[in-house]
C-alpha positions as CSV (number, residue, x, y, z in Angstrom):
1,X,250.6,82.8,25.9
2,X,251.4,83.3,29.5
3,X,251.2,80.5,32.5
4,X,248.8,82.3,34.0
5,X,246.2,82.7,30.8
6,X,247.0,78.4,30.2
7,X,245.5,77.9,33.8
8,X,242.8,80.4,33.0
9,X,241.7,78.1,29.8
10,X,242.2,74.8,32.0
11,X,240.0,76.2,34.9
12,X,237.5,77.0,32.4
13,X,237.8,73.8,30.5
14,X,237.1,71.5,33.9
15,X,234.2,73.9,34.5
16,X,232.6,73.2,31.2
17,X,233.2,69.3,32.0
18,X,232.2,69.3,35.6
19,X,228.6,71.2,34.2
20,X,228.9,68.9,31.6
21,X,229.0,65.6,34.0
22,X,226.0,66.9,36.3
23,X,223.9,67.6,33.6
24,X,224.6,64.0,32.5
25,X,223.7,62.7,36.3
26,X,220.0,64.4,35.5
27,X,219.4,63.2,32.2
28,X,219.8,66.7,30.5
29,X,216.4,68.0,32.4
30,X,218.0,70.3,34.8
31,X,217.3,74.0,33.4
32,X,219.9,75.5,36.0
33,X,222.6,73.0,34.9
34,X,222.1,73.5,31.3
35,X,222.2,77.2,32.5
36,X,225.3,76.9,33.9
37,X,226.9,74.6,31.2
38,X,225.7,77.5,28.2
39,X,227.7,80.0,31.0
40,X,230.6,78.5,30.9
41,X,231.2,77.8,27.3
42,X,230.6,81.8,26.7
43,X,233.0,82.1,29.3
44,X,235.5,80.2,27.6
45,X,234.4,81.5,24.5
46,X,234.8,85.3,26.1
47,X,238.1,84.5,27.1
48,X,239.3,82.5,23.8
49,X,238.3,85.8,21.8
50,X,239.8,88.2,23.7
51,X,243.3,86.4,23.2
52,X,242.2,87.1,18.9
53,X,241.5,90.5,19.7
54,X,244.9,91.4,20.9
């Protein structure tokens, strides 16, 4: 795996935590932030596959 694709997953990581951490701060009520949190994690998840495909 390259540098560049370990920073991808790490940028995509904090991203899941910092959606994560807000929807914590509203008590899980926020539909945007749970929005956002389910976006990211398919982003991740988008990413994580396409390494399988190859």
């Amino acid at each position: 795996m390259h540098c560049d694709d370990k920073r991808m997953f790490l940028v995509l990581e904090e991203e899941i935590i910092t959606c994560w951490e807000s929807l914590k701060k509203t008590g899980f009520q926020d539909e945007s932030a749970l929005k956002e949190l389910n976006e990211s994690i398919k982003n991740y998840n988008d990413y994580k596959n396409s390494f399988k495909q190859s």
